[in-house]
C-alpha positions in Angstrom: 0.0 0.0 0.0 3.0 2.2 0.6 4.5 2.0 -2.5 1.2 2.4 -4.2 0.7 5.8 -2.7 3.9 6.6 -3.2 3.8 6.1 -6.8 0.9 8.3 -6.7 2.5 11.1 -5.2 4.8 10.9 -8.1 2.3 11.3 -10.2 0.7 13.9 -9.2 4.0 16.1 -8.7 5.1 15.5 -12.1 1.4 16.1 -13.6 1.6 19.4 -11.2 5.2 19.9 -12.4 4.1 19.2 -16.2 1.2 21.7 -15.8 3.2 24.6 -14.6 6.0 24.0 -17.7 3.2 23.7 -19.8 1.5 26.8 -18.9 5.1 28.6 -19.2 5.2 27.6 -22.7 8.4 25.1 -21.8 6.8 21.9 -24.0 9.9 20.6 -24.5 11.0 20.2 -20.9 7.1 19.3 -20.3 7.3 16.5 -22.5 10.7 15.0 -21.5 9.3 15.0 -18.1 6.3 12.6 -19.1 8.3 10.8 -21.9 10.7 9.9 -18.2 8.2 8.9 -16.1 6.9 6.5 -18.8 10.1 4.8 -19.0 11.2 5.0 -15.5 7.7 3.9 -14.2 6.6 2.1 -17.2 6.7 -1.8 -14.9 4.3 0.3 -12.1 2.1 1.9 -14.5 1.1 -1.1 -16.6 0.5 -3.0 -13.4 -1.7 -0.5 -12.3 -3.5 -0.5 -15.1 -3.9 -3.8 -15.9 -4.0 -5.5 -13.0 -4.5 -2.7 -10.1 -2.0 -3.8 -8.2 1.6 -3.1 -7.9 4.3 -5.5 -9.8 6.4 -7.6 -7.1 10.2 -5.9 -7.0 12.7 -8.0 -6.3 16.2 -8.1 -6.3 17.0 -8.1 -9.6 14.5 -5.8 -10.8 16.3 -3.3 -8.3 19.3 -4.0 -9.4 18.4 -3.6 -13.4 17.2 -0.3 -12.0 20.0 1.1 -9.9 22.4 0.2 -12.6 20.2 1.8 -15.3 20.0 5.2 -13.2 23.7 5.3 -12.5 24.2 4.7 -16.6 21.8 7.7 -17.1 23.7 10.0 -14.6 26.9 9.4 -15.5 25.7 10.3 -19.1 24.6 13.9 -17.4 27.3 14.7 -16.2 29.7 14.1 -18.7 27.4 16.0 -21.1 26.8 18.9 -19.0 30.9 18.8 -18.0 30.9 19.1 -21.9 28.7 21.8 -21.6 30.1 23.6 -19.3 34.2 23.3 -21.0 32.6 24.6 -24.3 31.2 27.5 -22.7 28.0 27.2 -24.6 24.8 29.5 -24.8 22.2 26.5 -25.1 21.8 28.6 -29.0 19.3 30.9 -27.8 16.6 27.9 -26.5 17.8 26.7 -23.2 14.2 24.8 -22.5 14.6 23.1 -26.3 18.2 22.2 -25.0 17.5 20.8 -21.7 14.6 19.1 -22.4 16.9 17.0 -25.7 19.4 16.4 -22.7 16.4 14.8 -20.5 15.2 12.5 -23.3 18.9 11.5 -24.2 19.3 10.6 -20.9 16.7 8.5 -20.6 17.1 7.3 -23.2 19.9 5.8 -21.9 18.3 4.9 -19.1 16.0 2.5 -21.4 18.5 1.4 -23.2 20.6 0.0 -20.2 17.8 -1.0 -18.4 16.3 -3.6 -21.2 20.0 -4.6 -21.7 20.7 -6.1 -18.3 16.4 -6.9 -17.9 16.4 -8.7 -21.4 19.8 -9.4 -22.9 22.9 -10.2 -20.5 20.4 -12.9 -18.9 19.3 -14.4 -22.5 21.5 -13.8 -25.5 24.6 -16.6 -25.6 27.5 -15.1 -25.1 29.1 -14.5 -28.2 25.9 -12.5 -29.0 26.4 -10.8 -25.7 29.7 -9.3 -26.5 28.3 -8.2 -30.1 25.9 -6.8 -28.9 28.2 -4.3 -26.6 30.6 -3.7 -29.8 27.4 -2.3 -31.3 26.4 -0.2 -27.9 30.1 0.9 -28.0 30.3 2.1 -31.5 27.0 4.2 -31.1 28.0 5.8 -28.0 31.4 6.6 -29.3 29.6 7.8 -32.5 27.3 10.0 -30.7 29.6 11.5 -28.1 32.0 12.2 -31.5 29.0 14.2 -32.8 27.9 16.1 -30.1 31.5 17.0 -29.7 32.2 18.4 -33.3 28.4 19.5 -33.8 27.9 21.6 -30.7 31.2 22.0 -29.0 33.9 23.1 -31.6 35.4 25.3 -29.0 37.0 22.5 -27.7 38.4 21.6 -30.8 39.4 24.6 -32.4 40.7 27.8 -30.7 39.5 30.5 -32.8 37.2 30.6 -36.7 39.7 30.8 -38.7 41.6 27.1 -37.4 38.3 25.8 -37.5 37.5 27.0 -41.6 40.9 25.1 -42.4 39.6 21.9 -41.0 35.8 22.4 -42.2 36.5 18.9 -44.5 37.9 16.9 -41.9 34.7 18.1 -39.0 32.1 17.4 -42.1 33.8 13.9 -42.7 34.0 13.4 -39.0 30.5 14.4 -38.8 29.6 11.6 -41.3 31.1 8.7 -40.3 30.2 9.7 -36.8 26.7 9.8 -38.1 27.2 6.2 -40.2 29.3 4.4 -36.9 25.8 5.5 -35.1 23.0 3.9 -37.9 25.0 1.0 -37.9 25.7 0.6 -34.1 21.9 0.8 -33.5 20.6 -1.2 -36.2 23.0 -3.9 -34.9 21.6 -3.4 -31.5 18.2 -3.7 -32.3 18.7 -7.0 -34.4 19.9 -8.4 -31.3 18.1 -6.7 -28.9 14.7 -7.8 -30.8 16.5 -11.4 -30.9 17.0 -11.4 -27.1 13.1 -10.1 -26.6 11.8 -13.4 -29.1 14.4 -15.4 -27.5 12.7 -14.4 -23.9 8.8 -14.6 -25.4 9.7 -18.4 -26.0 
């Protein structure tokens, strides 16, 4: 019963919380905040509304959970360390900004979460270590991105260095962008192969 009114106490804040962004015209952040209680809460919800009753937590499940949070903040804080080295303005829309952050984030959160829920406990091991090649390659690919796309200051000291390597960031850029399509389209093969592997 505790943890049922405690989850609604959640809910309410964040539909209170929601409201107030909402009526401040910051959608984005709004949005990130629902879009993050659906994936942190998304076990507890559909219990509740299938079943009306809480989902048993054990062990593992907290486990699966504390690892995915500490995935998701360690993610924060490099980016906003990023953030704060490259001494950037947030380009004029700080809520657009922070509320991309938020869903990146959790994002990860999902991501991580489904991985050691789903995958570490059902793929075979050679799978398994494919499977976090292709994690690898899209974090590296992202975290490349972000670097060259919103933090050149880090890169290059002044305009005029950065014009003389304007071929080598847009080629960067690129295979940045590729490492990342085929990163996650290698995840999801084996991520849907580790879901059909646990439905049977």
């Amino acid at each position: 019963m505790r943890n049922k009114i405690m989850l609604m106490i959640i809910l309410i804040i964040a539909f209170i919380v929601s409201t107030i962004l909402i009526v401040a015209e910051m959608y984005y952040i709004a949005a990130a905040i629902i879009v993050g209680l659906l994936v942190v809460g998304h076990r507890e919800i559909w219990s509740l509304l299938k079943y009306r009753k809480l989902p048993p937590i054990d062990e593992r499940v907290k486990g699966n959970t504390s690892k995915a949070m500490r995935n998701s903040f360690i993610f924060l804080v490099i980016f906003l360390a990023l953030l704060l080295l490259s001494g950037s303005s947030m380009h004029g829309m700080p809520e657009l900004f922070i509320g991309g952050i938020l869903i990146l984030a959790e994002a990860v959160y999902l991501i991580t979460y489904l991985y050691y829920e789903y995958m570490e406990t059902r793929l075979d091991k050679r799978s398994l270590k494919i499977l976090k090649i292709f994690l690898l390659l899209s974090a590296i690919s992202v975290f490349i991105f972000l670097l060259n796309a919103y933090f050149p200051q880090l890169i290059y000291h002044d305009f005029e260095t950065a014009k003389k390597f304007m071929i080598l960031d847009i080629t960067i850029l690129c295979v940045s962008a590729l490492g990342f399509v085929v990163g996650i389209i290698g995840s999801l093969v084996l991520f849907i192969k580790g879901l059909l592997v646990r439905a049977s």
